[in-house]
C-alpha positions, 0 to 999 in steps of 0.5 A: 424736846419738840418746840411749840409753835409761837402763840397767836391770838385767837382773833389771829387763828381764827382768821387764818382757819377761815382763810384756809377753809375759804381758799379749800371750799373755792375750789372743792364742795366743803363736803369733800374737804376734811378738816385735816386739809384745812389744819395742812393748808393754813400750817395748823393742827387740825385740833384747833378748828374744832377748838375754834369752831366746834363743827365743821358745819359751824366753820362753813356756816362762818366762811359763809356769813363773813362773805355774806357781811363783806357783801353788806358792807360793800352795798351798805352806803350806795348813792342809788340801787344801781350804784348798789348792785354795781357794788355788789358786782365788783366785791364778788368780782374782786373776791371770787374765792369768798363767794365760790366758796359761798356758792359751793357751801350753800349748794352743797348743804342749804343748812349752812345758810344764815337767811338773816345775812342773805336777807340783809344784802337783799333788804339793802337793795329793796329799799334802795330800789323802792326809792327809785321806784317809789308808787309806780306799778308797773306789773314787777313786784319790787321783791322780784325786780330785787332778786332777778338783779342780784340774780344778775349781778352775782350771775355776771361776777362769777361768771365775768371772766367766762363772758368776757372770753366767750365775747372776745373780749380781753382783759383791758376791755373790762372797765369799759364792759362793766361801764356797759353793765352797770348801764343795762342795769340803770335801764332795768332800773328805770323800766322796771 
């Protein structure tokens, strides 16, 4: 007689199917990753994803909105737009798998995009940049100045590791590099 697994709840499969489809899409283009490696990677049959999820797609479009809602729950409540972007640095920076498999999904098929979470984040740090900001014009749209920091920002998270080597730099000199960059960008900030 075969035994069957122990239940779990659904709240419980469906995190461990996005965790296992997350720690997958990290490292390969979520096109190249099949839903039979996701079912061996999280130790569940692959039936349950589409039970759970319907498609592929909508799986990747899940994986994709939760790093996007973590990225807004991570920026939402900063003291000021600096303190939002350096936020946002260090959750990508703290989840680089999240992200690289956010990064992955997009690049590989931009329908998997939910613009209202990318929108959210982006919202988050205009308004806090139009505060710091208020009427002055200095040439720079505020909409441009947000998106060349998060452009920025996200740049320097998924890429920190790659900076800090090429600079010589080794792993103590983190915090202390990071105190720098969260200073360049109060000096963007405040010229822009």
């Amino acid at each position: 007689m075969t035994r069957r697994a122990p239940y779990r709840k659904r709240d419980v499969v469906r995190e461990d199917i996005l965790q296992a489809a997350e720690e997958l899409f990290a490292t390969r283009s979520p096109s190249e990753v099949s839903l039979r490696e996701i079912a061996d990677c999280g130790g569940f049959q692959h039936s349950l994803i589409t039970r759970h999820f319907g498609t592929k797609d909508e799986l990747i479009a899940q994986v994709v909105e939760r790093t996007l809602d973590a990225y807004v729950e991570a920026v939402r409540g900063a003291d000021d737009a600096v303190d939002g972007f350096v936020r946002g640095m260090e959750h990508m920076s703290a989840h680089p798998a999240s992200y690289q498999a956010m990064a992955r999904a997009l690049i590989d098929d931009a329908r998997n995009a939910p613009d209202g979470d990318l929108l959210a984040g982006f919202a988050i740090h205009r308004d806090q940049l139009a505060q710091v900001r208020g009427e002055r014009d200095d040439g720079v749209e505020l909409e441009v100045l947000t998106i060349a920091l998060m452009a920025f920002t996200s740049g320097w998270a998924f890429m920190e590791d790659r900076w800090m080597r090429a600079g010589g730099f080794d792993d103590a000199d983190r915090t202390r590099i990071r105190g720098q960059v969260a200073r360049l960008l109060q000096l963007l900030v405040e010229r822009s």
